[in-house]
C-alpha positions in Angstrom: -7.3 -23.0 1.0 -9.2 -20.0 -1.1 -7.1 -17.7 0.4 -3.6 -19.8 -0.9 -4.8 -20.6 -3.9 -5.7 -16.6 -5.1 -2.1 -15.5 -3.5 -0.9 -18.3 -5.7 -2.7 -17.2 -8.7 -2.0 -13.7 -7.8 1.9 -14.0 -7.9 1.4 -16.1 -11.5 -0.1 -13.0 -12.9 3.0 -10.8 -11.4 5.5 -13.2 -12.8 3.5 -12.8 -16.1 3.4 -8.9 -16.4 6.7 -8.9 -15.7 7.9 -11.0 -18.6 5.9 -8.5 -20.2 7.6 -5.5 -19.4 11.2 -6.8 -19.8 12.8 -6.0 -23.2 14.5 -8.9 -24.9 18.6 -8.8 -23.6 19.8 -12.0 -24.9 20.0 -14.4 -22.1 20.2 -12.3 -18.8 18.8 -13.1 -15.7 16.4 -11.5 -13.7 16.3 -10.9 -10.2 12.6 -10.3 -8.6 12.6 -8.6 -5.4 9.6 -6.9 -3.4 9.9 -4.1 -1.2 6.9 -2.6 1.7 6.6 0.5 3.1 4.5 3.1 4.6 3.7 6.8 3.6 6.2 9.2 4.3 8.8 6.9 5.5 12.3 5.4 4.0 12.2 2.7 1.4 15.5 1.2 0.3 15.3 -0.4 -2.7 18.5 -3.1 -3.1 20.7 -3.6 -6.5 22.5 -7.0 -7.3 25.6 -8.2 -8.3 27.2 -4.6 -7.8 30.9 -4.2 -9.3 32.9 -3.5 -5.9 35.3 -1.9 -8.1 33.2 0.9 -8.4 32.0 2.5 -4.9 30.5 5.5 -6.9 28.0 3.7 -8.8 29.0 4.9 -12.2 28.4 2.1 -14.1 24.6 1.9 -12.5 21.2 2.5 -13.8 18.0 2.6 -11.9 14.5 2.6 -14.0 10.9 3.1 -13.5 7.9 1.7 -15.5 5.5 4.5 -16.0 1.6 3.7 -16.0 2.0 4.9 -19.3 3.8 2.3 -20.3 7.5 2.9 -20.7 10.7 2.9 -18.6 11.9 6.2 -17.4 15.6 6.5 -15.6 15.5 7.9 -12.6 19.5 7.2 -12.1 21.9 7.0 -15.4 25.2 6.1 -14.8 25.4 7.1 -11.2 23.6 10.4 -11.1 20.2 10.8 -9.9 18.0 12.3 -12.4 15.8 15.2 -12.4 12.6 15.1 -11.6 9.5 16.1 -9.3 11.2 14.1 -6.7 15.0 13.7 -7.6 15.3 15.6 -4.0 13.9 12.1 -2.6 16.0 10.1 -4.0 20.0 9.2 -3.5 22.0 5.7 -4.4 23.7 4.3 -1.1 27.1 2.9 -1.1 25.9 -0.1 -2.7 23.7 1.2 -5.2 20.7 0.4 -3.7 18.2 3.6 -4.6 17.2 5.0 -1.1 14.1 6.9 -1.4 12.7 9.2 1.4 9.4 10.3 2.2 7.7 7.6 0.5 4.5 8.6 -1.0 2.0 6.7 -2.8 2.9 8.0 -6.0 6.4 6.3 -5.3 5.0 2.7 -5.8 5.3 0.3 -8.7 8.2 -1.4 -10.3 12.0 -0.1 -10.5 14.6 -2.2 -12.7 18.7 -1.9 -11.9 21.1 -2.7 -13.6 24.6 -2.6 -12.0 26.4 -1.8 -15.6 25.9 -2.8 -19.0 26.3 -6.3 -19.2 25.0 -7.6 -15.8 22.4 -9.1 -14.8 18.9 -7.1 -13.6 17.2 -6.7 -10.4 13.5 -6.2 -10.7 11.9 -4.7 -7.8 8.4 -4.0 -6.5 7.7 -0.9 -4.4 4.5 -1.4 -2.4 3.1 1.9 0.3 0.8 1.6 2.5 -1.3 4.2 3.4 -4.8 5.5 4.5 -7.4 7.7 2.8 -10.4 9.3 5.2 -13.6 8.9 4.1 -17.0 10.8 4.9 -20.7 9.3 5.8 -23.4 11.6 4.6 -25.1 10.4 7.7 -22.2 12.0 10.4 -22.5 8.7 12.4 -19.8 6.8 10.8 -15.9 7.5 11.4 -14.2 6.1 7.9 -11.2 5.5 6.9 -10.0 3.3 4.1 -6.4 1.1 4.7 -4.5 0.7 1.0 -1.2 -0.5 -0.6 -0.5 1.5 -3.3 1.4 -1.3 -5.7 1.9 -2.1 -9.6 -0.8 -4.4 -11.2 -2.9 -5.2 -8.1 -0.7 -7.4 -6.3 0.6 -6.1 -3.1 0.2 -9.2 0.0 -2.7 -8.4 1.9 -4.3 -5.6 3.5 -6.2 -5.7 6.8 -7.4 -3.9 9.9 -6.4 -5.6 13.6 -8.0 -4.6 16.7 -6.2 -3.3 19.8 -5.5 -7.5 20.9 -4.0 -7.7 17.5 -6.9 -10.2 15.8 -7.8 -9.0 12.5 -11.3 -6.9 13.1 -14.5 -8.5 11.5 -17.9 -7.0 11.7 -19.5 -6.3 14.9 -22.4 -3.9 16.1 -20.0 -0.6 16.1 -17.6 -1.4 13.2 -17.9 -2.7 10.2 -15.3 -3.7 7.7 -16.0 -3.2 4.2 -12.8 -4.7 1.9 -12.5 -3.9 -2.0 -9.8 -6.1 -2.2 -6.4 -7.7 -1.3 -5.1 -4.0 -1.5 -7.8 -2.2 0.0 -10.2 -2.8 2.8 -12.5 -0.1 4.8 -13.2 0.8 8.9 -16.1 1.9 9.7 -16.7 2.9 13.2 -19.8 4.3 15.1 -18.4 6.9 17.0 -21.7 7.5 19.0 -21.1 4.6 21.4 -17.8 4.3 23.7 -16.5 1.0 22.5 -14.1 0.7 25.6 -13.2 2.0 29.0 -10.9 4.4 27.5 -12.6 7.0 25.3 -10.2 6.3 22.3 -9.7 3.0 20.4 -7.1 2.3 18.1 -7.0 0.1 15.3 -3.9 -0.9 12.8 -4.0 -0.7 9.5 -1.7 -3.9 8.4 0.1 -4.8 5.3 1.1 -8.6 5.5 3.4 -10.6 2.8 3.6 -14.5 3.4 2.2 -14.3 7.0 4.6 -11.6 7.6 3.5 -8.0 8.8 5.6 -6.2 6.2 4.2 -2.1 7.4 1.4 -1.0 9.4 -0.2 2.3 10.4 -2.2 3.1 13.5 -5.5 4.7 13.5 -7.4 6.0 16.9 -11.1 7.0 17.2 -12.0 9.2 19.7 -15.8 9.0 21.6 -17.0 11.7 23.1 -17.9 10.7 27.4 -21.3 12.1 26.9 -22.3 9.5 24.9 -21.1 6.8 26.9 -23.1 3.8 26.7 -25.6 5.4 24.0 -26.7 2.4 22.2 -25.9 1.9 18.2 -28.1 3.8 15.8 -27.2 2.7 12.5 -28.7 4.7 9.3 -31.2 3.2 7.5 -30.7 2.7 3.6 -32.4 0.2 1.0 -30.0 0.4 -1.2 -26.9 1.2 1.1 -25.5 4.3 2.4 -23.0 6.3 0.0 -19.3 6.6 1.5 -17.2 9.2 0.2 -13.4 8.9 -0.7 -11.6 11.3 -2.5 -9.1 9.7 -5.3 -6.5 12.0 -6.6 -8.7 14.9 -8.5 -11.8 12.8 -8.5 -14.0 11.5 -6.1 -15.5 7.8 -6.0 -18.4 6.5 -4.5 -18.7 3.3 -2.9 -22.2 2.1 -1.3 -21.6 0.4 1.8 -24.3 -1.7 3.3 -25.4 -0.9 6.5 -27.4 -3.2 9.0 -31.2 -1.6 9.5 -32.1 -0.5 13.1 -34.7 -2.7 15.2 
């Protein structure tokens, strides 16, 4: 019931900011859309209400909103424009904006508009994608499962086990989440967790129920250690984990259960 009502609350706030970003037109509609994908796949982002008198596009504009807060065209009347990754990007047949090798940085909201007087479709790029972490401590394998997404909303991140039930907290992983978009694996890699000497987990990105993208992860224990018992590091205060963010580096403290 928690979990419904903050999704509903969540998608008010979207419907809000993007009221906020759209420039008065008169009475024009607006057509919402979201889009998932993952890191350095294909995302095609679609375009409504396309004139089919006009297979080239012409007549079509795609735009970005810029964190800094402004639209930038990426594609004016047909014609992709330059940019640090114009090479990535192409309109399709039907002026949907096809955009390869998705990267993080490719997330956030794009507006088309088929030509001048039409309608707009508003879409929503979300990417999901992972981000290594360290433990000071060398016991701990971390890595961090994110959705990259305009405004905080982007469904719900998780981390499923190798049966496919979302991983809780257990003596050899703990999960560590941030947020809807964000959420941390943390994995003693000191103790063979399995028969096998890897063990994979799934970073998930879910919309209404829905897995929408997903990346696997595998953690390798070394043989010799098989059947080592867990040592976890002992912190009052909890144990630093690292992850780099862009150019700077962010520190979350991650508590961590004391040894008997």
């Amino acid at each position: 019931m928690v979990k419904l009502l903050w999704s509903t609350l969540e998608m008010l706030l979207l419907m809000m900011t993007l009221l906020l970003l759209t420039p008065l037109h008169g009475e024009r509609a607006i057509r919402h859309v979201d889009v998932f994908s993952r890191a350095g796949e294909a995302a095609v982002l679609p375009c409504v209400d396309v004139m089919s008198g006009d297979p080239l596009c012409s007549s079509t504009t795609w735009e970005y909103y810029k964190a800094s807060g402004s639209w930038v065209k990426v594609v004016s009347k047909g014609k992709v424009q330059q940019s640090g990754r114009s090479e990535r990007l192409r309109l399709l047949p039907n002026c949907s904006l096809h955009i390869s090798h998705v990267s993080p940085e490719d997330a956030g909201y794009y507006r088309c508009q088929p030509y001048k007087e039409s309608d707009f479709t508003d879409v929503l790029l979300s990417v999901l994608h992972t981000l290594p972490g360290e433990d000071p401590s060398g016991g701990l394998e971390v890595v961090s499962c994110l959705a990259s997404t305009y405004g905080g909303w982007c469904g719900h991140v998780r981390w499923v086990d190798e049966s496919g039930a979302e991983q809780l907290n257990s003596d050899h992983v703990k999960i560590n989440r941030k947020s809807n978009c964000e959420v941390q694996l943390a994995v003693k890699t000191t103790v063979l967790m399995s028969p096998a000497h890897t063990h994979t987990w799934t970073c998930q990105l879910t919309y209404r129920g829905e897995v929408k993208a997903s990346i696997p992860y595998t953690v390798h224990t070394p043989e010799a250690l098989k059947g080592a018992p867990p040592t976890w590091p002992r912190s009052g205060i909890g144990n630093p984990l690292i992850f780099p963010r862009g150019d700077g580096v962010c520190l979350h403290h991650f508590m961590l259960p004391e040894t008997v």
